[in-house]
Structures are given as C-alpha cells and as structure tokens.
MARVEX-39439 format. One line per field, with one value per residue (C-alpha): residue in three letters; x, z negated, y; chain; residue number from 0. Coordinates in steps of 0.2 Angstrom, whole numbers, plus 5000, padded with zeros to 4 digits. Example, Ala and Ser with C-alpha at 12.3 -4.5 7.8 and 13.67 -1.06 7.14 Angstrom:
2
type <- ALA_SER;
x <- 5062_5068;
z <- 4961_4964;
y <- 4978_4995;
mol <- A_A;
seq <- 0_1;
***
This chain:
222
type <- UNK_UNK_UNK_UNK_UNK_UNK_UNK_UNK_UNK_UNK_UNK_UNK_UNK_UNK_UNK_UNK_UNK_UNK_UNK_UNK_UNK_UNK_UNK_UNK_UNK_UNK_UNK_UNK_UNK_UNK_UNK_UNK_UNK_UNK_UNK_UNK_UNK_UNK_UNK_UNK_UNK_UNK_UNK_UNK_UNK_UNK_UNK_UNK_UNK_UNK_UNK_UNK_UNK_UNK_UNK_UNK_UNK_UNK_UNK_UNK_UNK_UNK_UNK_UNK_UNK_UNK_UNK_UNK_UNK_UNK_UNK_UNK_UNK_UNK_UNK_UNK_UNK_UNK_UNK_UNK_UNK_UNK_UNK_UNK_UNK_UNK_UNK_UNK_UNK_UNK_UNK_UNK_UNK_UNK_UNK_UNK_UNK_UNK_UNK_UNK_UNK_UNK_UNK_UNK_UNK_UNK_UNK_UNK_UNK_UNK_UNK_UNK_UNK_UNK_UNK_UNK_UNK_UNK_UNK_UNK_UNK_UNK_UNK_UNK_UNK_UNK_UNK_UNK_UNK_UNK_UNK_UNK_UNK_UNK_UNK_UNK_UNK_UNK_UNK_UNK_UNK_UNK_UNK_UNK_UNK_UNK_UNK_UNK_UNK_UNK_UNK_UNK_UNK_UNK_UNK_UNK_UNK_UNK_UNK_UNK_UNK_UNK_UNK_UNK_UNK_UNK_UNK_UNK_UNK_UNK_UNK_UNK_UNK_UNK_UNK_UNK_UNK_UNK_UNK_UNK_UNK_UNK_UNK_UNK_UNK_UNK_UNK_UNK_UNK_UNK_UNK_UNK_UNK_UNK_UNK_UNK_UNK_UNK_UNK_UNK_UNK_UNK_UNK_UNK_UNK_UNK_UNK_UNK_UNK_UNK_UNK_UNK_UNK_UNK_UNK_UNK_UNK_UNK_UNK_UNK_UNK_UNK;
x <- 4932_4945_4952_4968_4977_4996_5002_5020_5027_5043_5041_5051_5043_5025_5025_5034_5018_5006_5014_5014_4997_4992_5000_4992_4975_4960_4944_4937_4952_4942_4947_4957_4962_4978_4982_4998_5012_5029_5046_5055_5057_5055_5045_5049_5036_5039_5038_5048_5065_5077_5079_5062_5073_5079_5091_5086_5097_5099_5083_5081_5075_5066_5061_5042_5031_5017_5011_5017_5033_5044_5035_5038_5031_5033_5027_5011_5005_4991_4995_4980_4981_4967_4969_4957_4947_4941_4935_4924_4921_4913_4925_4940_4954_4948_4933_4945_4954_4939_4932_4947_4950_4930_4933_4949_4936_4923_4938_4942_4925_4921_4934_4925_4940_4935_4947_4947_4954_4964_4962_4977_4985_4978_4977_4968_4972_4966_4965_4981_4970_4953_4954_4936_4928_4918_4919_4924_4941_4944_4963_4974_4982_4992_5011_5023_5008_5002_4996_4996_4986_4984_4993_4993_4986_4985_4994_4989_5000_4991_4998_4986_4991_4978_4964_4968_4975_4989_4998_4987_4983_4995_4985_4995_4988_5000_5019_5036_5033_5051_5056_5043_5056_5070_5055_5046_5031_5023_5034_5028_5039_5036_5018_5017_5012_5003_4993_4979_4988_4996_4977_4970_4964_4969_4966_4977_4985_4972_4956_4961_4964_4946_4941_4947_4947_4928_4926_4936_4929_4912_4918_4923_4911_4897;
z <- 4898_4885_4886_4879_4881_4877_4881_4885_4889_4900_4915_4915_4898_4904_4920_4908_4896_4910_4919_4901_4898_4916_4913_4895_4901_4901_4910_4891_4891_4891_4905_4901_4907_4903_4902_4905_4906_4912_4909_4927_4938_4956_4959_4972_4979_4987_5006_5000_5013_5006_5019_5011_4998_5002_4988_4967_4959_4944_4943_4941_4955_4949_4960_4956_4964_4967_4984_4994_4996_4986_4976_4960_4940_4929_4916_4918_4931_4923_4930_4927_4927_4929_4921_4930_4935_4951_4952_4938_4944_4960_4970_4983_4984_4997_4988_4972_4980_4986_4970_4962_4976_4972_4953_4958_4971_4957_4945_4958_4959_4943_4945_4960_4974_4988_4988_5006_5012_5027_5037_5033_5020_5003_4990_4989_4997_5000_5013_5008_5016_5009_4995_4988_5004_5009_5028_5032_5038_5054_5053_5053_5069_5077_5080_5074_5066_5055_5038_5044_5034_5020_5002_4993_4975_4971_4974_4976_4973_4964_4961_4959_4950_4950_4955_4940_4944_4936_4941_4948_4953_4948_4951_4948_4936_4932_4935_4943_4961_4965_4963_4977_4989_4987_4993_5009_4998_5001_5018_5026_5034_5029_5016_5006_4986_4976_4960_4953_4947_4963_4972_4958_4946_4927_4914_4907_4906_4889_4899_4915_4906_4898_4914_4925_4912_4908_4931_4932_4918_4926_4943_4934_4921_4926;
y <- 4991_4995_5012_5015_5032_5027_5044_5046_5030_5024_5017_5000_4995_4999_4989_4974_4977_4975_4959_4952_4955_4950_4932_4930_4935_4923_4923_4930_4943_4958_4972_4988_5004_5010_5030_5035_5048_5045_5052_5060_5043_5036_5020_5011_4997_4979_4986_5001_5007_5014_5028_5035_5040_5057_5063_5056_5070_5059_5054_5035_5025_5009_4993_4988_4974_4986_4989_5003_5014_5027_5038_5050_5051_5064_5076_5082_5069_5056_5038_5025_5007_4996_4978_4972_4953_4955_4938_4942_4957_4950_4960_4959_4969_4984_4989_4988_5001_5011_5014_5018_5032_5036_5039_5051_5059_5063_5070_5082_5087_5090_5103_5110_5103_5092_5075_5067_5048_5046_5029_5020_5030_5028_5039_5057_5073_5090_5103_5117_5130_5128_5115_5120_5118_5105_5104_5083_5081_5077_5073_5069_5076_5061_5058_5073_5083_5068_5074_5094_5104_5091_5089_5073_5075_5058_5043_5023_5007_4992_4972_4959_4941_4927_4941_4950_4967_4980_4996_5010_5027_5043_5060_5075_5090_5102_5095_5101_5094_5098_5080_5077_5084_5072_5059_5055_5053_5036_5034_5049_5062_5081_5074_5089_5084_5096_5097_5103_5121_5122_5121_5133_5124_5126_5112_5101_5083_5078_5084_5076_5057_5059_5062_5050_5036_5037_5039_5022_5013_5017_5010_4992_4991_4979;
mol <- A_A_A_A_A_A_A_A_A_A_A_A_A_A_A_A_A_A_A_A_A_A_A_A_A_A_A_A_A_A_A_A_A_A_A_A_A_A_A_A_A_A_A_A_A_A_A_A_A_A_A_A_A_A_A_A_A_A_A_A_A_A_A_A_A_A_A_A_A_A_A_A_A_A_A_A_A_A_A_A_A_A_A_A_A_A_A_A_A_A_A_A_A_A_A_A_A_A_A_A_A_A_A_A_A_A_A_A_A_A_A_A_A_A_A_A_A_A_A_A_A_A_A_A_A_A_A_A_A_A_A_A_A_A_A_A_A_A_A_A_A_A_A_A_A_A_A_A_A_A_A_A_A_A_A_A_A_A_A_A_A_A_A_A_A_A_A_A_A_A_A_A_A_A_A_A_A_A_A_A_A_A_A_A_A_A_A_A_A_A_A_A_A_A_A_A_A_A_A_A_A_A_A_A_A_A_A_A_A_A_A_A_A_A_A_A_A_A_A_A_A_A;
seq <- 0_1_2_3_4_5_6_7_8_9_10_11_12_13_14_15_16_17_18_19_20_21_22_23_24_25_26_27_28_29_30_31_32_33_34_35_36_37_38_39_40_41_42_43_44_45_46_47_48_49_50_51_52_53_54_55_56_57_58_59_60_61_62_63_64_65_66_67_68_69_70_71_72_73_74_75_76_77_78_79_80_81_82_83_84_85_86_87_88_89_90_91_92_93_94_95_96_97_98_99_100_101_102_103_104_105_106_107_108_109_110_111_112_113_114_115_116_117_118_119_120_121_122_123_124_125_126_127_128_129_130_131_132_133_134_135_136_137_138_139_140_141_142_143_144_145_146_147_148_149_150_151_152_153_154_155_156_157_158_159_160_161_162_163_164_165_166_167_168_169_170_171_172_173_174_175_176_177_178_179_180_181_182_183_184_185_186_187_188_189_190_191_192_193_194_195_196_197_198_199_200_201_202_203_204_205_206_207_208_209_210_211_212_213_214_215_216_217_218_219_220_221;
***
C-alpha cells in the first residue's frame, strides 16, 4: 500500500480526488492510504438528517456520499482514507471496517489508552473516567443514558464503488472540539467527542499520521 501524507487539504477537493481516483482505478491499480488534515467543516453522509445539525456557526456544512451522519473536521484531527480493493483483498465490507477500527485501537495503545467498539455504533471510544484502564466495557447503558461515560475519539464513515473503497476514519489528537457541540456527533444525542489532549495524552498531528498510517497499511497489506 502507498502512503501518501497530503497534509492539509480541503475537504470538497479531496473527496473529488478520491472518486476520480476510484473510477480510474484497475484491478493492477495499486492501493493507497491517503493522510489528511482538513480546514474547519461539517460532513454530512448519505443517511444524514438535518435535525443532527445543531447550529454551524459559519462553519460549512458539506453533503458527502460516505456512510453515516453529520460529523466535524478540523485542525489538529488526522483523517485517513483507505483506497482500497476489497475484492482483491479477499475481504467484504464488515471486516473492512473491523480492521480499520483495530488499527485506530492499536494507535491508541501505543499511547498507553484503551479504545473500545460499541455494537452498532462504529468508530472508537474511551472511558471519560478512566481512559488508561483496561477493564471491558460493559455499555453502553440503554435508552436516555446511551453512550454515558464514553467519549468518542474517533470517527467512521467509508463509500465503496465496484468493491473498491474511499473516505475513512478521522481520529482526533489535539483540536478545538467546540465545533463538536453544534453537532449531534454521528446522530447521537449528548456523544461527548474528545481527543487525545483532552484524555492526557501529548503528541502531535506528524506522530499520530505515522502512526496510524503504518497500523492501516498493515491491516490491508497482504
């Protein structure tokens, strides 16, 4: 897999880069990993509703074919996109997933913080109260308490085109998570976001992209 760490980039034209990349592709196209950072902007996926969207305060909103509901990118936040042949992979779509969210899992432990999956809700969280520890989660609670306790440190939304696959996963490392309250992140009610700094951890955008990309290039190289 080709690893390619673009830096900041603007949303519109990167998603525009990977559909035109995903249409041109061959069976001897060679997979890539695209490593990103956006300017201030909210995403909005092909399920999204527009009541998710609290308040933008001029932030743009931008429509986007990728899985999933509203969420936020920004500074500080490392957004990785997997350009990726399943079917020559040997792969369908659910483990695609799964091993992107195991690659985010082992980033967070190389910092020494445990990540955690909730059933039904991809992307990563943590535990607010003990992000270090390593107990198994048990949650989330059901109806009004869903999601108490957690934070949401990374997020999920992926688009697949004649098994070939683009968009990705954002995880957030030291950003203004502000934006994040004019949001119901990912359609759920009162989902706290955080980032790594806010959990304790200092590092930095540069480290966090080396990390993840050589975690998911593992996952999708055969």
């Amino acid at each position: 897999m080709k690893i390619l760490t673009l830096g900041r980039q603007p949303y519109a034209g990167t998603v525009d880069a990977m559909r035109a990349f995903t249409e041109a592709r061959t069976t001897d196209t060679p997979d890539e990993l695209w490593l990103v950072e956006h300017e201030p902007v909210y995403t909005q996926g092909i399920a999204g509703k527009p009541e998710h969207l609290l308040h933008a305060d001029g932030i743009p909103v931008v429509a986007t074919n990728r899985g999933g509901q509203v969420t936020y990118h920004g500074p500080g936040q490392v957004v990785a996109y997997p350009l990726v042949d399943l079917k020559r992979l040997g792969i369908y779509v659910k483990e695609f997933v799964y091993r992107i969210e195991d690659a985010v899992l082992r980033v967070l432990a190389d910092h020494g913080v445990t990540g955690h999956r909730v059933a039904g809700a991809p992307g990563i969280y943590v535990k607010l109260d003990d992000p270090f520890g390593h107990a198994a989660l048990t949650g989330p609670m059901p109806g009004a308490d869903a999601f108490r306790g957690l934070g949401k440190v990374a997020a999920l939304g992926i688009k697949v085109s004649r098994h070939c696959t683009y968009h990705g996963v954002a995880l957030n490392v030291a950003m203004d998570l502000r934006p994040f309250l004019g949001i119901n992140p990912c359609g759920y009610s009162g989902l706290q976001t955080v980032d790594l700094a806010k959990i304790g951890v200092s590092t930095d955008w540069s480290t966090v992209a080396g990390q993840l990309g050589k975690r998911l290039a593992a996952q999708f190289t055969r």
